[in-house]
C-alpha positions in Angstrom: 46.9 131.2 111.5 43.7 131.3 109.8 43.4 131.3 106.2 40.3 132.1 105.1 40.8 131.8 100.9 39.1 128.8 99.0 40.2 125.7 99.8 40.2 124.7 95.7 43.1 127.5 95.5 45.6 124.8 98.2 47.7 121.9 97.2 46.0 118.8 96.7 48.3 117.7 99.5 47.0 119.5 102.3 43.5 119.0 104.8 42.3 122.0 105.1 39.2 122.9 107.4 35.8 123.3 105.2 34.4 126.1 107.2 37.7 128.9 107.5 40.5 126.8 105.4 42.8 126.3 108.6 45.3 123.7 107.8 44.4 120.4 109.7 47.2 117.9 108.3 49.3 117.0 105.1 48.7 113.7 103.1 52.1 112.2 103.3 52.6 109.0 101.7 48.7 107.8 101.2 48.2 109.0 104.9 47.3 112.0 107.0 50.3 113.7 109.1 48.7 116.0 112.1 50.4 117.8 113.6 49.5 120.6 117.0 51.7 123.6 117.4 54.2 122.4 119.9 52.4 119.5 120.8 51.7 116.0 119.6 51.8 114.7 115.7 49.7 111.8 114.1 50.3 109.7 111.3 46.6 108.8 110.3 44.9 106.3 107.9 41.1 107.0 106.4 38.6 107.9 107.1 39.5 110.6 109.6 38.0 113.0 111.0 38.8 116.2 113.4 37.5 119.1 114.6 39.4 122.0 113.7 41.2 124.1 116.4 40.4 127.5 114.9 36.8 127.3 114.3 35.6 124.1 116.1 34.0 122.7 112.8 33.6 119.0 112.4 35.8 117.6 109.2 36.1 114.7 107.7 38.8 113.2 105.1 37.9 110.3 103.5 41.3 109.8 101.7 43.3 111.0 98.9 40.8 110.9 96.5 38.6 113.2 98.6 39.6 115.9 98.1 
C-alpha cells in the first residue's frame, strides 16, 4: 500500500515515509510500534531510523515531537 498524499494531511500518530508517505510505524505510548506484513513487530525508542520498504528512502524519527 502506497500512499502518496502529504504527510501533514495523517494523524500525528503515525511515521509515515518522507519520500511516498508509506506507513513505517505508529507512536504508541511515547514509542514507535513497527510492524512488517506477516512478519516481525518492534517496539522502538528515539531516535530511529528505517528505510522504507516501498521506496527504499532513508527516514528518520526523532520522537514525538518530530513530527
Amino acid at each position: 500500500m502506497i500512499d502518496s498524499t502529504n504527510a501533514a494531511t495523517h494523524p500525528r500518530n503515525e511515521w509515515r515515509c518522507d519520500d511516498c508517505g508509506k506507513l513505517l510505524g505508529i507512536l504508541r505510548d511515547g514509542r514507535l510500534y513497527i510492524r512488517f506484513s506477516r512478519g516481525p513487530q518492534y517496539l522502538v525508542g528515539f531516535p530511529a531510523t528505517s528505510s522504507c520498504p516501498g521506496c527504499g528512502a532513508m527516514n528518520e524519527h526523532r520522537g514525538p515531537s518530530d513530527r
